[in-house]
PAMARTOR-401827 format. One record per residue: x, y, z of N, C-alpha, C, O in turn; residue in three letters. Coordinates in steps of 0.001 Angstrom, whole numbers. Example, Ala and Ser with C-alpha at 12.3 -4.5 7.8 and 13.67 -1.06 7.14 Angstrom:
BEGIN
SITE;n.xx;n.yy;n.zz;ca.xx;ca.yy;ca.zz;c.xx;c.yy;c.zz;o.xx;o.yy;o.zz;r
SITE;13190;-5690;7800;12300;-4500;7800;13200;-3300;7800;14236;-3319;8465;ALA;
SITE;12850;-2250;7080;13670;-1060;7140;12900;30;7870;13409;1138;8039;SER;
! end
This chain:
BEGIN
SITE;n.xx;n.yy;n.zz;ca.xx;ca.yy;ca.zz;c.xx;c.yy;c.zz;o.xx;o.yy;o.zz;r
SITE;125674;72183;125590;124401;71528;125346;124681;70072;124963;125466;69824;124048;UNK;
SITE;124191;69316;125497;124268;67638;125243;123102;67464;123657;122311;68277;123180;UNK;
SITE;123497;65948;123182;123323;66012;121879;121867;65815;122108;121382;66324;121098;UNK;
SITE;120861;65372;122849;119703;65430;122820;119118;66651;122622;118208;66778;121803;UNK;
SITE;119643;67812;123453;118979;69177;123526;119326;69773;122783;118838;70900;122695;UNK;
SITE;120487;69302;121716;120654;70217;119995;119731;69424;119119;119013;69892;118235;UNK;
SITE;119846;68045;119504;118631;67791;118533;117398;68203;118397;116831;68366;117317;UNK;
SITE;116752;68458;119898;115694;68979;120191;115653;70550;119158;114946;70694;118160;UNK;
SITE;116577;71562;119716;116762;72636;119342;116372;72439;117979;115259;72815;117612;UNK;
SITE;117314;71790;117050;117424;71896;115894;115915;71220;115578;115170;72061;115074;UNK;
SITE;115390;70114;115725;114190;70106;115465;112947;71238;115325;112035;71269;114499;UNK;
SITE;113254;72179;116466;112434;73058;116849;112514;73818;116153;111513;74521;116286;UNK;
SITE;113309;74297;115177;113556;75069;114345;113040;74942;113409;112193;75729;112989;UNK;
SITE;113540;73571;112643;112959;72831;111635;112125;73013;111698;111738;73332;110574;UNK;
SITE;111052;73070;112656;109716;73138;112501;109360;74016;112709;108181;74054;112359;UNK;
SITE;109892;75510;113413;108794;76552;112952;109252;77193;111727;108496;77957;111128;UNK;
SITE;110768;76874;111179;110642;77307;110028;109692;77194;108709;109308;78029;107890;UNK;
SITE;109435;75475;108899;108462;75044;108059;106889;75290;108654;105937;74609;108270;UNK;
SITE;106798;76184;109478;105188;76735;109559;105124;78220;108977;104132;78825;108572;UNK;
SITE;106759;78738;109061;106587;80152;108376;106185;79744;107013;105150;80067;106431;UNK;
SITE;107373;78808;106478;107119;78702;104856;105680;78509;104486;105025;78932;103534;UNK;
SITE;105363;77723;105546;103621;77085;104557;102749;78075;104672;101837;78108;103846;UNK;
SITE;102827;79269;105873;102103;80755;105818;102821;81352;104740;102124;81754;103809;UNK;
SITE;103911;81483;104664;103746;82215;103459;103424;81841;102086;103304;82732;101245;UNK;
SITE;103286;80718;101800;102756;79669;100825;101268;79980;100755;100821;80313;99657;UNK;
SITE;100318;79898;101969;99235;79811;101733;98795;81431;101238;98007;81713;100335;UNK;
SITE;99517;82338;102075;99127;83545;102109;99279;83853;100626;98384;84613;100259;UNK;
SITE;100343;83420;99400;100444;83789;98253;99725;82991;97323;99749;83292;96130;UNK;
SITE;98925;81758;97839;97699;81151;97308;96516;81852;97139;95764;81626;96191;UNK;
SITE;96274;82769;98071;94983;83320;98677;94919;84637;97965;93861;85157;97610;UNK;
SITE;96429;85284;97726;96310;86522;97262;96366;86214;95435;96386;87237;94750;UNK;
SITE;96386;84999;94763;96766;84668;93750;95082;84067;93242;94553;83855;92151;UNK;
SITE;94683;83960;94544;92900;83255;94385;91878;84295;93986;90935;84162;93206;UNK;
SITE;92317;85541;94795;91194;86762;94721;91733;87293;93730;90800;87556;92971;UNK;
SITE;93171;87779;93032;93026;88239;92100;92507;87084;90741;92269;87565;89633;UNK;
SITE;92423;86112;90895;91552;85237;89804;89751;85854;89873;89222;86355;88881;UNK;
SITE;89225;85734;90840;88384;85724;91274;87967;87237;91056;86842;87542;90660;UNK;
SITE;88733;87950;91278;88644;89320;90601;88382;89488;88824;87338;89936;88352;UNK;
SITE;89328;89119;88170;89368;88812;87179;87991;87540;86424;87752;87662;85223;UNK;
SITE;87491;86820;86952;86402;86480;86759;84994;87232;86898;84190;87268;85966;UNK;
SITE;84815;87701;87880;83799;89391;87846;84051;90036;87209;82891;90267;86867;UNK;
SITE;84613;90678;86604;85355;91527;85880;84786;91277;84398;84069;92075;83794;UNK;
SITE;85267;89919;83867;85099;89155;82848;83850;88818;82580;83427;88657;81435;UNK;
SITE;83293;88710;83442;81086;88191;83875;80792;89650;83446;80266;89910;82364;UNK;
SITE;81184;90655;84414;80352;92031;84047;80622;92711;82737;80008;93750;82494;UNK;
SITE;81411;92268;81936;82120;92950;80428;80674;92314;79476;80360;92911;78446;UNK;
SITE;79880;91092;79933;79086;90505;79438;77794;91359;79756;76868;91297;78947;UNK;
SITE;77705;91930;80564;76141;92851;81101;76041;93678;80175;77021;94111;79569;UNK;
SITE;74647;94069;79896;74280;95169;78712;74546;96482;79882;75544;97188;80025;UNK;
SITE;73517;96484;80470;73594;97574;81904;74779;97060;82546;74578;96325;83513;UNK;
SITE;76368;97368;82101;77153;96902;83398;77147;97293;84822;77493;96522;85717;UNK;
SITE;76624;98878;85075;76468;99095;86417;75573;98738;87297;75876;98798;88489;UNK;
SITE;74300;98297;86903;73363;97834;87712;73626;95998;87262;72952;95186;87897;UNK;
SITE;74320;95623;86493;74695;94629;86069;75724;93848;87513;75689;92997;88402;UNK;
SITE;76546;94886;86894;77726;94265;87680;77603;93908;89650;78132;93213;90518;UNK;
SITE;76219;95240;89422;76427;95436;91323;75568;94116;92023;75930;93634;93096;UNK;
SITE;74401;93613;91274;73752;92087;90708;74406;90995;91013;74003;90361;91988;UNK;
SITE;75522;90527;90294;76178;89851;90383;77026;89510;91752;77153;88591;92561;UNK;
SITE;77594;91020;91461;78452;90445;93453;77749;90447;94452;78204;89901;95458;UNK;
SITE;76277;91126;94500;75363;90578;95049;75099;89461;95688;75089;89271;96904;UNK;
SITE;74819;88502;94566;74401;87610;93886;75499;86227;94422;75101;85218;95006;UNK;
SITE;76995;86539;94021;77735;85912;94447;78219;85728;95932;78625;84684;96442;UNK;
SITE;78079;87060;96560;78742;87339;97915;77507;86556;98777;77806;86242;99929;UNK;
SITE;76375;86276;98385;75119;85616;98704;75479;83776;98984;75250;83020;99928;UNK;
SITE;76159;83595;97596;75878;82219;97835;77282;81409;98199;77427;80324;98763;UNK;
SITE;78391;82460;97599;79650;82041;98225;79730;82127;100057;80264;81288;100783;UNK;
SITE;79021;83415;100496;79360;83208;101426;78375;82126;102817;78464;82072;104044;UNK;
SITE;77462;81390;101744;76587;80404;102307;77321;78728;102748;77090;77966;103688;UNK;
SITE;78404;78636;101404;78815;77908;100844;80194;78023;101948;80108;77332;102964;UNK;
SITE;81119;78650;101813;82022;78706;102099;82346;79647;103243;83556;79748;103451;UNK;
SITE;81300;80596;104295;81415;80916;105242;82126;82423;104860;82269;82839;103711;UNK;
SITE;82544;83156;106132;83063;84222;105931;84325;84448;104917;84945;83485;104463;UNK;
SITE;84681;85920;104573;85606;86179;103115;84929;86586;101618;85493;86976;100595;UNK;
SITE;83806;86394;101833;83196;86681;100443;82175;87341;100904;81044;87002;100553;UNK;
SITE;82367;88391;101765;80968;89471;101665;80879;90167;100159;81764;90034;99313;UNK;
SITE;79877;90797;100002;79775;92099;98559;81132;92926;99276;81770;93163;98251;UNK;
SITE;81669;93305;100015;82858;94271;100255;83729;93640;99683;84062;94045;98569;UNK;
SITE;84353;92510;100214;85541;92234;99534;85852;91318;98174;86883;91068;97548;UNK;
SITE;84508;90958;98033;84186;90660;96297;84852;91934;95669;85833;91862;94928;UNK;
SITE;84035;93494;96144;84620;94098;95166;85961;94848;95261;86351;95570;94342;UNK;
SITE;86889;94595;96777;88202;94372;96918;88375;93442;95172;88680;93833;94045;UNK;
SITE;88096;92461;95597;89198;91401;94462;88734;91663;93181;89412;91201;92263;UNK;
SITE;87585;92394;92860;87326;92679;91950;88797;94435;91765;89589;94507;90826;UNK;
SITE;88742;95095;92467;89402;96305;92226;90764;95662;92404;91597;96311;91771;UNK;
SITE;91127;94951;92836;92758;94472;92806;92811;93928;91347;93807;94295;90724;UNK;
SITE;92182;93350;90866;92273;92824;89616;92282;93942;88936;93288;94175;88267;UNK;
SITE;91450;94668;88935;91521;95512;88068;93058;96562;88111;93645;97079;87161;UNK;
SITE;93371;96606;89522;94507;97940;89329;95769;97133;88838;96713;97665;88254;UNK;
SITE;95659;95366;89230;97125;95058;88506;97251;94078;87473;98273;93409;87328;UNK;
SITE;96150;93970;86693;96307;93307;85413;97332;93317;84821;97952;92363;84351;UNK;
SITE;97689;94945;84802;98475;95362;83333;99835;95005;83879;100797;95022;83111;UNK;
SITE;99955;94749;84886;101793;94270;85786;102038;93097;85408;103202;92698;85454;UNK;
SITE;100955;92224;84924;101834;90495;84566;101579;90732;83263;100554;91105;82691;UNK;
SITE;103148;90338;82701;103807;90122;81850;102908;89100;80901;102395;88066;81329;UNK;
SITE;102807;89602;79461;102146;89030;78585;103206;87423;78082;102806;86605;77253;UNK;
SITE;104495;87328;78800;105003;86074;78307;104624;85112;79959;104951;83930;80065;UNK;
SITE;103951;85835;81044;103861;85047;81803;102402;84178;81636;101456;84568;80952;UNK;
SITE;102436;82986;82372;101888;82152;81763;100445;82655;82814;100500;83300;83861;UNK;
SITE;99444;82209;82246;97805;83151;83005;98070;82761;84512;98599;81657;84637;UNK;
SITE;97816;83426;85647;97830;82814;86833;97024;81551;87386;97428;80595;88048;UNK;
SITE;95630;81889;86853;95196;80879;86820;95404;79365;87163;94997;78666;88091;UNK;
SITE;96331;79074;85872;97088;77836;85032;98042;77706;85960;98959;76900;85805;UNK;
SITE;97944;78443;86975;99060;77971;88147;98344;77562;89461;98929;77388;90530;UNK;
SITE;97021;77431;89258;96517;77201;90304;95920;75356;90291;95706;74730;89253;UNK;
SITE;95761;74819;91649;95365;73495;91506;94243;73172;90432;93769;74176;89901;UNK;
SITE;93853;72238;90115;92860;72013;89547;91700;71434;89674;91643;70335;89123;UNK;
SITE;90407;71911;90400;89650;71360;91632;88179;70880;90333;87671;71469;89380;UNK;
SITE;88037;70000;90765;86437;69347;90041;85476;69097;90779;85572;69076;92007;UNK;
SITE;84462;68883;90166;83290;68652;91477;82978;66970;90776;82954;66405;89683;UNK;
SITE;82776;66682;92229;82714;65209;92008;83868;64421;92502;83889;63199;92356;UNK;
! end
């Protein structure tokens, strides 16, 4: 192979390696988003007097305007996906780890 077509090669690499990394980057953003987002329903419905007709209200409520806002991903189904993922793995992060949250960007309006 002449040095153009290893460079090429090696470029080519370079670069789909760095499209795996950023999928798997985003993909552990997304799964780090819904369990927040889980954990925020969760936290809203602990506040309802009626939590069951409370809680079902809310993701209602939310799956309504999130998914106005931000398009498909937030039906009432998988609200209460991220709501039940939160719930089954709370108790797995480590009380010295720092909230997940606090690891996420920090977005403002405005």
């Amino acid at each position: 192979m002449d040095r153009a077509k290893e460079l090429l090669h090696q470029v080519r690499a370079l670069r789909k390696k760095a499209r795996i990394t950023v999928a798997m980057g985003v993909n552990a953003l997304q799964v780090v988003t819904n369990f927040e987002i889980g954990r925020l329903i969760v936290e809203q419905e602990q506040k309802g007097k009626n939590r069951a007709k409370y809680g079902e209200q809310i993701i209602k409520d939310l799956a309504q305007e999130l998914s106005l806002e931000f398009g498909r991903g937030f039906s009432k189904h998988n609200l209460e996906y991220m709501r039940r993922f939160y719930l089954e793995y709370r108790h797995r992060i480590s009380e010295n780890t720092q909230k997940i949250s606090g690891q996420l960007p920090i977005v403002t309006n405005g």
